[in-house]
C-alpha positions in Angstrom: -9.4 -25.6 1.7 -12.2 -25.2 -0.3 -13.6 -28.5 -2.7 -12.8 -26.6 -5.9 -9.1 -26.3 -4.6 -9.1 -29.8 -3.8 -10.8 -30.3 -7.0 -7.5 -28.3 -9.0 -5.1 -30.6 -7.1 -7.0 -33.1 -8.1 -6.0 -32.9 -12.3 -2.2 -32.4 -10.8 0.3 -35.0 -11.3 2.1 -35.9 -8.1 5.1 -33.5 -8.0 3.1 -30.7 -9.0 0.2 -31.9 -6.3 3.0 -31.9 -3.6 4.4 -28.5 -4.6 0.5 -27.0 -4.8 -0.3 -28.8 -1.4 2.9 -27.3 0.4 1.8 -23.5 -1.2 -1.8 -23.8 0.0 -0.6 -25.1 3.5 1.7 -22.5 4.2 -0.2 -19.4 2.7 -3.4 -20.8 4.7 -1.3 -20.7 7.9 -0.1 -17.2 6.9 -3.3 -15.6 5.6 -6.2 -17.3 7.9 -8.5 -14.6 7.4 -8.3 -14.9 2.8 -11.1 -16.0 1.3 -9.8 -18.9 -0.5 -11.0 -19.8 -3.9 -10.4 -21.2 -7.7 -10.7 -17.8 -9.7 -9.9 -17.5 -13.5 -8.9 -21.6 -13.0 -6.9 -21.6 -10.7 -6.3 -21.4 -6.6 -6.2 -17.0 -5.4 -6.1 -16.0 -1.8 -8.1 -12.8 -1.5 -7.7 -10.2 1.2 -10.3 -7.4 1.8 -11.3 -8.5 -1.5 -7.9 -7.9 -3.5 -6.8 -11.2 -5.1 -3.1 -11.2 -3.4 -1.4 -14.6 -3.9 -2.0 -18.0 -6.3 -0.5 -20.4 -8.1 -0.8 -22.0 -11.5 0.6 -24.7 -13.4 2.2 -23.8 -16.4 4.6 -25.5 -18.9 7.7 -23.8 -16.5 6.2 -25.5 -13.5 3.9 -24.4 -10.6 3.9 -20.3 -10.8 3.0 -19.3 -7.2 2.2 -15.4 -8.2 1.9 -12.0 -6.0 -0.5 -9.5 -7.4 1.5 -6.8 -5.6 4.9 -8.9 -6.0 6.8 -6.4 -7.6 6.9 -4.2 -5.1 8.4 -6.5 -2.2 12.1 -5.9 -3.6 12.7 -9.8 -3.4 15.4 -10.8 -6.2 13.5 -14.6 -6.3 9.9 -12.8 -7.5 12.0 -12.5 -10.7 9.2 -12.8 -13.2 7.6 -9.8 -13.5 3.6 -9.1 -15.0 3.1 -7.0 -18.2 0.5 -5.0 -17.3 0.3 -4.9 -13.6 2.3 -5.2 -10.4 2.7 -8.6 -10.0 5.7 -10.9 -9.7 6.1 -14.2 -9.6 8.5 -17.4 -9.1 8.4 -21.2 -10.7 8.8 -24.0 -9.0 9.2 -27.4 -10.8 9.4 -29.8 -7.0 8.7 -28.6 -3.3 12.0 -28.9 -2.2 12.7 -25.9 -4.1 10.2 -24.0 -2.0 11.8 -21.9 0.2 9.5 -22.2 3.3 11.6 -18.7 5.5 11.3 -16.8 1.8 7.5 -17.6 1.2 7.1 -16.6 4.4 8.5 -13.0 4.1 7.0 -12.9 1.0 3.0 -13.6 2.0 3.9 -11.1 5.1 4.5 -8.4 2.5 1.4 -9.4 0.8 -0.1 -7.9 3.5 1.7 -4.6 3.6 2.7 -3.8 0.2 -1.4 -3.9 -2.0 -2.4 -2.6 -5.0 -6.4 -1.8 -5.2 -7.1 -4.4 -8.2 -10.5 -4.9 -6.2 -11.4 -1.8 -8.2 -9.0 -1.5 -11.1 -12.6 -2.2 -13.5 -14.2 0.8 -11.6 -11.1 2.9 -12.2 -11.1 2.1 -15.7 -7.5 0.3 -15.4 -5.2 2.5 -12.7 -4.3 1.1 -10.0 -3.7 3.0 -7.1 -1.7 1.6 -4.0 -3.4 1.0 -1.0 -2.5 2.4 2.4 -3.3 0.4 5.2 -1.9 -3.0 5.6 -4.3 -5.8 4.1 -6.1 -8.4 6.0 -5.7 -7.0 9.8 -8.3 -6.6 12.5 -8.5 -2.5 12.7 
């Protein structure tokens, strides 16, 4: 983990320390090859460059967030982005954290992507992209 995650778990009160620390664990052990970093404050996973998983704390709770979310068909990812394809879930303790689900979910990550590396460059569309993220080729 990198010192400015640390640094973000640091302002956390417990609960919402132990529910961060569990998300960053597991999507570490999942996605070894994601650059890791605090982006727009707070913790992204990026893959090939394409921010594809991170959470937040907001007044719900911890949001852990898929950019490309809304695509995995996954009735949990029920909070769906405005503008995007992102989708996301709140957790308010780890025990609610579903370790078999997050783990479907952040294999997904890497098969269902969205291009947002170059929405700016596209002037906003997205386009889906067609191999699966983060692999060895």
């Amino acid at each position: 983990m990198t010192g400015s995650i640390e640094d973000y778990h640091a302002g956390l009160a417990d609960s919402e320390r132990e529910v961060c620390a569990l998300l960053a664990e597991t999507i570490a052990e999942h996605l070894p090859e994601a650059e890791a970093r605090v982006w727009h404050g707070h913790p992204v996973w990026f893959l090939d460059g394409n921010p594809t998983v991170g959470y937040s704390k907001q007044k719900r709770g911890i949001r852990l967030m898929f950019w490309s979310g809304a695509g995995f068909d996954e009735p949990r990812l029920n909070v769906p982005g405005r503008k995007f394809k992102d989708a996301s879930i709140f957790y308010k303790s780890a025990d609610e954290v579903d370790l078999s689900e997050l783990d479907r979910w952040l294999e997904k990550s890497r098969k269902i992507a969205w291009d947002y590396k170059n929405i700016v460059k596209r002037k906003g569309v997205l386009t889906r992209l067609k191999t699966t993220m983060g692999e060895q080729q």
